[in-house]
Structures are given as structure tokens and as C-alpha cells.
C-alpha positions in Angstrom: -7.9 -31.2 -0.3 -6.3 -33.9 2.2 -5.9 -32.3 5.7 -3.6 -34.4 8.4 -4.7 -32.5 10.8 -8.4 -32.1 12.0 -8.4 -28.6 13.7 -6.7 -27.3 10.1 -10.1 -28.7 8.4 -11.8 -25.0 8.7 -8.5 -23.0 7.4 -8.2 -25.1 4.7 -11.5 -24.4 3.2 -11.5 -21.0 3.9 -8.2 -20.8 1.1 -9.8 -22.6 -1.0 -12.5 -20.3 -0.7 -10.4 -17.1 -0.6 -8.8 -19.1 -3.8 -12.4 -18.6 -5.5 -12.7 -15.5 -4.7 -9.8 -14.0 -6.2 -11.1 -16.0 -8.9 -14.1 -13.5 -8.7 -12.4 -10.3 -8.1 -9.3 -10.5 -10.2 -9.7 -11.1 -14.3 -7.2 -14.0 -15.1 -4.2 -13.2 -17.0 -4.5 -13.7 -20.6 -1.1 -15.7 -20.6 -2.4 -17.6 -17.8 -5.6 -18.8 -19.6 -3.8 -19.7 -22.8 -1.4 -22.4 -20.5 -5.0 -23.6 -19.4 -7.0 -24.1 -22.5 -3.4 -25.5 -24.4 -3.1 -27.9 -21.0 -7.2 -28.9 -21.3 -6.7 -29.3 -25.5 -3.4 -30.8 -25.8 -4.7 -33.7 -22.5 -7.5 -34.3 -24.5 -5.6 -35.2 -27.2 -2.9 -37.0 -26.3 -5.3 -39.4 -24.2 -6.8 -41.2 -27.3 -4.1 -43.7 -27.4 -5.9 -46.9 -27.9 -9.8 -48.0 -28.6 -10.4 -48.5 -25.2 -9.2 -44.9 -24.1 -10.7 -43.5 -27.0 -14.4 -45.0 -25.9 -13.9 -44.2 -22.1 -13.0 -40.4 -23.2 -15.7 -40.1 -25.4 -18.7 -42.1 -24.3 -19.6 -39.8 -21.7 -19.4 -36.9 -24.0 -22.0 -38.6 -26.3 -24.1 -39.8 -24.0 -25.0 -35.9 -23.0 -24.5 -34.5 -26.5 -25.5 -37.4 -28.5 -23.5 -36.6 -31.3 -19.5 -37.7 -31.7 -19.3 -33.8 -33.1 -19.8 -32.7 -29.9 -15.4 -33.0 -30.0 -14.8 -30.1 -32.2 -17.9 -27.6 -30.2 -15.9 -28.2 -27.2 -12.5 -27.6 -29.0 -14.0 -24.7 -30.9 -15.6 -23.0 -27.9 -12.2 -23.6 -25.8 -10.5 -21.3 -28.3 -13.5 -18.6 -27.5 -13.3 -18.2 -23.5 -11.8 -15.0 -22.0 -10.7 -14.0 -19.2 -13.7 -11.9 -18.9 -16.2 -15.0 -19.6 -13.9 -17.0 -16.6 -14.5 -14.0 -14.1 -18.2 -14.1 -14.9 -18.9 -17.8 -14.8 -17.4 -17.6 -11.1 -19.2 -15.1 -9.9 -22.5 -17.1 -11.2 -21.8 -20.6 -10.4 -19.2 -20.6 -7.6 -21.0 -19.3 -4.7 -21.8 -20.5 -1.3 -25.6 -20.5 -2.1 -24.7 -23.2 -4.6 -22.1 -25.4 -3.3 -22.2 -28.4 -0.9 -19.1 -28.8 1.3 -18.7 -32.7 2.0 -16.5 -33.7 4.8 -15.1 -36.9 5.6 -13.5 -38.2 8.6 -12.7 -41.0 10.6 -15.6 -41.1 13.1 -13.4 -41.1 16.3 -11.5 -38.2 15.0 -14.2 -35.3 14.7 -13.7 -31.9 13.4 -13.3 -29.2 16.1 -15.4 -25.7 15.5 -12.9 -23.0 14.7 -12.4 -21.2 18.2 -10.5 -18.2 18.8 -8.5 -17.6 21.4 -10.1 -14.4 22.9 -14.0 -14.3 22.5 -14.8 -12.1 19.4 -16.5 -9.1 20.3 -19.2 -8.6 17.7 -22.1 -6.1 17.2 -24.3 -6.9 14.9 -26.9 -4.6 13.1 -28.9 -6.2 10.0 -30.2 -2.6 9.0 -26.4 -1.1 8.6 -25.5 -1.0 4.9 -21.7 -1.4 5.9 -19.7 -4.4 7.9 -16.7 -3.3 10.1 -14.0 -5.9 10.4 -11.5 -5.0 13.4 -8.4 -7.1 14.5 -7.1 -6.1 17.5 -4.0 -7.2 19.1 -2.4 -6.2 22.3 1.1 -4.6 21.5 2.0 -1.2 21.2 4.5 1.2 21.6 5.6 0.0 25.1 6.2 -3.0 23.8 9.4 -1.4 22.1 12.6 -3.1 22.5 15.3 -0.5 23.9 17.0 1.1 20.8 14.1 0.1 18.1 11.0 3.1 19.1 9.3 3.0 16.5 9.2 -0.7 15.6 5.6 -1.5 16.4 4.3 2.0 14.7 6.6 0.3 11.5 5.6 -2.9 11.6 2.0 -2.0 11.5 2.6 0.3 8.9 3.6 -2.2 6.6 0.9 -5.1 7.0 -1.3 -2.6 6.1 0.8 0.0 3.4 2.8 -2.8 2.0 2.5 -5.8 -0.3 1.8 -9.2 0.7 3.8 -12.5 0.0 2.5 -12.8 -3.6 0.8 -9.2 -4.5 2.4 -5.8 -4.5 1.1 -3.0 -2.7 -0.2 -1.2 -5.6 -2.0 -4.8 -6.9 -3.6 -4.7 -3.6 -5.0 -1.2 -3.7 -6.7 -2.2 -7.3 -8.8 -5.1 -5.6 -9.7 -2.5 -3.2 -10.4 0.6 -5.2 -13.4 -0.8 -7.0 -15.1 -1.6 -3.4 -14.3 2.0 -2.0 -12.7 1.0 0.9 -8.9 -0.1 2.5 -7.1 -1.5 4.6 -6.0 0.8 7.6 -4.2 0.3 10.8 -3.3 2.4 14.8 -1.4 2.1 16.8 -0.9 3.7 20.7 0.6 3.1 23.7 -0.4 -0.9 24.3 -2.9 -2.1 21.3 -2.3 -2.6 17.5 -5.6 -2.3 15.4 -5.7 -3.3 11.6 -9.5 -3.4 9.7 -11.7 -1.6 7.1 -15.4 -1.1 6.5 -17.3 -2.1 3.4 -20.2 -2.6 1.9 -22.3 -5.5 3.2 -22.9 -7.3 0.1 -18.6 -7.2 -0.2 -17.7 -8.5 2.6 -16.9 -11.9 1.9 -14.5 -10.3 -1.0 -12.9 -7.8 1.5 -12.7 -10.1 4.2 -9.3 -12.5 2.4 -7.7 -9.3 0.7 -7.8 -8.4 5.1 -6.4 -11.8 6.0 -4.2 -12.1 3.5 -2.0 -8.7 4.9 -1.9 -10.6 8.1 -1.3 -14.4 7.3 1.3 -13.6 4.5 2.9 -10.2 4.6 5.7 -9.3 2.0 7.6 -7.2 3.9 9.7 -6.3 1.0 12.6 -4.1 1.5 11.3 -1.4 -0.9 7.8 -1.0 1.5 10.2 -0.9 4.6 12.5 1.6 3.2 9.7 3.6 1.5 7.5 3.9 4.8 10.9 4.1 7.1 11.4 7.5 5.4 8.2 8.7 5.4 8.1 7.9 9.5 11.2 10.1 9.5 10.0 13.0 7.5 7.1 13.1 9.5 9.0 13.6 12.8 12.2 15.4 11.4 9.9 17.6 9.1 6.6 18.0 10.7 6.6 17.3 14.2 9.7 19.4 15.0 8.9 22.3 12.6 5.5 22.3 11.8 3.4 21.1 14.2 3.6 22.9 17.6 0.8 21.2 18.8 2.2 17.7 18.4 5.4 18.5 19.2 4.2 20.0 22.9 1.9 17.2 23.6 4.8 14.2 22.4 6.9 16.5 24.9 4.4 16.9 27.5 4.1 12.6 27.8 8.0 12.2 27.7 8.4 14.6 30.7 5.7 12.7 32.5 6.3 9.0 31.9 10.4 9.5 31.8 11.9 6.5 32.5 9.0 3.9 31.7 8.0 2.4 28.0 5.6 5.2 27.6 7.6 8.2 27.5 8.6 7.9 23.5 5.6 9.2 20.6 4.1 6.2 18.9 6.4 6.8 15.9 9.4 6.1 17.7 12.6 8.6 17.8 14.9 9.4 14.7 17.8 7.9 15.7 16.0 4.3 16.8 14.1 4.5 13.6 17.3 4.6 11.4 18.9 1.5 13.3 15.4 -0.3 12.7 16.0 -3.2 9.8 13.3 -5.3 8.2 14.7 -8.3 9.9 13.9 -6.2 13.3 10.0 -6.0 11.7 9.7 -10.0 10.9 11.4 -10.6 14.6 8.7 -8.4 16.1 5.5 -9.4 13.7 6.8 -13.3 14.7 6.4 -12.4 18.4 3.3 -10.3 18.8 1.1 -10.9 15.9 -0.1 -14.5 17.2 -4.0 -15.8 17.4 -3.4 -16.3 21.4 -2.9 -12.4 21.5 -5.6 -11.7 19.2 -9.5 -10.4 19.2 -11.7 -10.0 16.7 -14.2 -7.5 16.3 -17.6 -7.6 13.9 -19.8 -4.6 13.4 -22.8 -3.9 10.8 -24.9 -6.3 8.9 -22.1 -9.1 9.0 -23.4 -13.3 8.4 -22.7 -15.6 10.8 -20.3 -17.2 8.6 -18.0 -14.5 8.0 -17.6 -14.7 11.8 -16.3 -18.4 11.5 -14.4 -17.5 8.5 -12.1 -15.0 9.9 -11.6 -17.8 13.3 -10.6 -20.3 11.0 -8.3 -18.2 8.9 -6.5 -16.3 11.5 -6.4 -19.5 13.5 -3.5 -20.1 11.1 -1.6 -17.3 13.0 1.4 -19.1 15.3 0.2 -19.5 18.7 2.3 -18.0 21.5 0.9 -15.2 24.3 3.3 -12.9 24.5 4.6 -11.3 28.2 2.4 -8.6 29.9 3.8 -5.1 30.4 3.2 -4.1 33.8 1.5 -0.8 34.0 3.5 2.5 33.9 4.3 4.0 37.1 5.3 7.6 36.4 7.6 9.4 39.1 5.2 12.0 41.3 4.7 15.2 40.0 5.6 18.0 43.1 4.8 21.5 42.4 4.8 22.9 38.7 7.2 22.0 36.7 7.6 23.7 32.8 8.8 22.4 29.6 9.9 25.1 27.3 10.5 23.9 23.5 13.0 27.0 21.8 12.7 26.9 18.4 11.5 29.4 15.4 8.0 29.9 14.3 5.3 32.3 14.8 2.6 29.7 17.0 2.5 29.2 20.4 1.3 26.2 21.8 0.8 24.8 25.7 0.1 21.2 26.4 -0.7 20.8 30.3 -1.7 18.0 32.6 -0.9 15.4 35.0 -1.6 11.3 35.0 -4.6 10.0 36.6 -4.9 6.1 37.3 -8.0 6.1 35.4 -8.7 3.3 32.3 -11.7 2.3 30.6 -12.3 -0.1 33.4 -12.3 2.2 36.4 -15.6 3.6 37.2 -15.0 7.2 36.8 -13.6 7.3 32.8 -17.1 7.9 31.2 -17.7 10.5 33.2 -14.2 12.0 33.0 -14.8 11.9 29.1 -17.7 13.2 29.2 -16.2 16.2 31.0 -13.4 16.8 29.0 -15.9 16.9 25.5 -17.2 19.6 27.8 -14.0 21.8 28.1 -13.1 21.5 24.4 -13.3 18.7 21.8 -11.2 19.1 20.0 -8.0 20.3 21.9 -8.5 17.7 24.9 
């Protein structure tokens, strides 16, 4: 490949190595490989059009095979690959272990590292049999525009439940299937994280079918309408009729933080969610999925490469830091102050409690967490 510019160097081998791995994980269509060997037969051909082409195409076949014969065993055995024979070969002969990557430059132009722009937080552990692969970025719920809750739960929802630019969803899940693994995504209040875990010795084959969601998502009308609905059943359906628990909890955080971007569910609300488009999904993904508001995380038995790999790749995200949210500042809290929800049903349930300025930065939150494992796992 010819790159024009130098800090694109790194991406651009990483697709042509995600290139070879699809090569690896995905048998080539029959149809496909017919074009191929025709295009390879009917070249060969066609390029003996004088003595002079005739002995530049075929004295280098000689020279190996010796014999002028060796035309009709290359014909013959073009006639006898398969898509299964092309899938093998690749996974023998184009590997890392075998290749040499040659690079040239002009030498007052050199080729910058891939760096990202948050440090990667990484965690490695050579005896773990898996490799976790986390991309986090900082936009949640909050970052809801007025009218549109819902629109970062959504958006998430479909880099990692819909199809990309080229594959459909369900082509997607049958690269994955074989690896036991997927490709899963939460989102809260302010962060957004998309990632899987697999098997360490599959990790450079999960690793594109992960960028790939992110670098080119489909976003295809059918995936937004199909999980649009589904959002809606779940809070039309389930969270107003059959789960009490929810229901009191989403209620207990919309008393407290009225007012501020944290007082809708992470889902959204029904009526935002049905004037949600997919135009309102590629606005948002454009604004807040950008390397600048990115960070990588690495867990298990992971190479050193794979780190580099993932830089370079999502490097290829649009730059842009999107605007801070100030903290929420919910209104005091004087006296007690109850919530009831009236609706049929048989359960009961009582959500209680009060914010605290407390974050995973203050002093106090491990032992606050520790204390509240104490009163109840589960229910706290």
C-alpha cells in the first residue's frame, strides 16, 4: 500500500491485516473464487502475445519446474482449489510469525508509534486462558440531548446488536459463534463500554470483528427499528408492569436528580424514544465516539502487539473531545419525602436512599462498598 500520510502508516497495516484475517476466519465464496481462478487463467493467457512475452512468462516457470509442462499442472491444479484449500493455506502461510513488514520512507519524514489519546489501561496476566478487550468512552445518558433519552442507550445498542458497513448482524454473529464469545456493550449515567472476552490464542481474530463495529457501523434502518422496539417493550411492558423493582428504583433516581441530566433510566422515556431517528444515532455516534474521548482497556494473557493494534486501528476514529458535563447537583432533600407508584400487581417493592458526593475517587467509596455488600448484595 502507498500511505500519504505517515501517522496513517500503523492503520493501514492493521486493514490489511484484518483483510488476512477474514481471509482466515471466513471460507471464500465459491462464486468469488471462480472470478479469481477465470481472472488468474484467462491473464495468463491472453499475455502470450508475442515471442518475447511468451519467453518472459514462461522462463521463470521453467527455471523452477524445469519442464515447459509445468503450464497445464498449474492450469490443472487451478481448476482443483476450494474455498476450503484457500482458508487453509492462510491460516498456514499468512501469519505474523512468517511475514516481514518492510517500510519505506523518506528519512526526514519518520513514522510516528501509534499513540492513543488517553493512556490504555492494561492488566496483563500470562497465566489467564482468556483476553478481555474493553473500549471505554465517556458519554452516557447525561449526555442526552433534551427530547432524545434514550439516544446513547440506542446508539450503543446498535454498534454492538447491529450489522456493520459491509456484514449483517446475523454474518457477524457466525464469525463469532465458533469462538464462544460476542460483542457486548453498557451503558450508565456518564460512560459507554463496548468489548468481549475470548480465548487467548483468538484474539487477534476477535480483535477486527471488535473494531470493525466501531470504525464502520451499518446502522441500517432495520437494526434501528428492530432494537427501537425492543427498548420500548422493555419499558412499556416490563418496567411498568413487571418489574416493581426497577420501576421503584428508575423512580427513586428521577425524584432525586429532578431537574439535572440524571433524572431519566438509561433507556430513555417512551415518548423521546419514539421521536429518536437513525439520523439522531449517526449525529450522536459522530460526536462522542472519537479517539480523543476514548480508553482502552487490556486484561488476560494479551501480546504486546495486540496493544498497538487496537491504537492504530481506533486511531482512525475522528478526533474531537467532546464538552464536559458538569456534575449533577441534586436539590436538598428536607425531611422524608415518599413516592407512591399505584398500579395493579401482587409485589411490593421500596427503593430508599439519599445522594452522597461520593465517586470512585473520593477516599471513602471502597469502604462504603464494602459496607453496603454487607447489608445485602444483591438488593443494594
Amino acid at each position: 500500500a502507498v500511505v500519504n500520510e505517515p501517522a496513517d502508516v500503523a492503520a493501514v497495516e492493521g486493514e490489511i491485516w484484518t483483510a488476512v484475517e477474514r481471509l482466515q476466519s471466513e471460507t471464500t465464496p465459491a462464486a468469488r473464487l471462480d472470478a479469481i481462478v477465470s481472472r488468474e487463467r484467462v491473464g495468463f493467457l491472453s499475455g502470450l502475445t508475442s515471442p518475447k512475452a511468451i519467453a518472459q512468462n514462461l522462463a521463470r516457470l521453467i527455471a523452477i519446474s524445469g519442464d515447459v509442462g509445468v503450464v497445464d499442472q498449474i492450469d490443472q491444479t487451478y481448476r482443483r482449489v476450494t474455498p476450503e484449500a484457500v482458508q487453509q493455506a492462510a491460516r498456514k502461510y499468512l501469519t505474523s510469525k512468517r511475514s516481514t513488514v518492510a517500510i519505506l520512507f523518506s528519512e526526514d519524514q519518520p513514522i510516528p508509534a501509534p499513540v492513543a489519546a488517553e493512556r490504555p489501561v492494561l492488566m496483563p496476566i500470562a497465566a489467564d486462558p482468556n483476553v478481555a478487550m474493553k473500549l471505554w468512552w465517556k458519554v452516557g445518558s447525561q449526555n442526552d440531548p433534551p427530547g432524545k433519552q434514550g439516544l446513547a442507550a440506542l446508539t450503543a445498542a446498535l454498534l454492538t446488536e447491529g450489522g456493520s458497513a459491509t456484514r449483517s448482524y446475523d454474518e457477524i454473529l457466525g464469525d463469532l459463534f465458533p469462538m464462544a464469545t460476542s460483542v457486548a456493550g453498557s451503558v450508565d449515567k456518564e460512560m459507554t463500554v463496548i468489548g468481549g472476552v475470548v480465548y487467548r490464542d483468538l484474539a487477534d481474530r476477535f480483535a477486527p470483528l471488535l473494531t470493525e463495529r466501531i470504525l464502520a457501523p451499518g446502522f441500517r434502518q432495520a437494526d434501528f427499528e428492530r432494537l427501537k422496539r425492543r427498548t420500548l417493550t422493555r419499558l412499556e411492558k416490563q418496567l411498568r408492569y413487571s418489574s416493581d423493582e426497577e420501576l421503584g428504583k428508575a423512580v427513586l433516581a428521577n425524584t432525586i436528580y429532578q431537574g439535572t441530566p440524571y433524572a431519566h433510566c438509561v433507556a430513555g422515556t417512551v415518548n423521546a424514544l419514539r421521536g429518536i431517528t437513525i439520523e439522531d444515532v449517526k449525529t450522536f455516534y459522530r460526536d462522542y465516539f472519537t479517539r480523543d474521548n476514548l480508553v482502552i482497556g487490556l486484561g488476560g494473557a494479551f501480546a504486546k502487539d495486540l496493544e498497538n493494534r487496537l491504537v492504530a486501528d481506533l486511531n482512525r476514529l475522528p478526533a474531537g473531545r467532546p464538552k464536559a458535563i458538569p456534575p449533577p447537583t441534586p436539590k436538598s432533600i428536607v425531611g422524608r419525602r415518599v413516592v407512591l407508584v399505584d398500579k395493579p400487581g401482587n409485589a411490593t417493592a421500596i427503593s430508599f436512599g439519599h445522594p452522597v458526593g461520593v465517586h470512585r475517587g473520593s477516599r471513602d467509596f471502597y469502604a462504603l462498598w464494602i459496607a453496603n455488600s454487607w447489608l445485602g448484595e444483591h438488593r443494594n
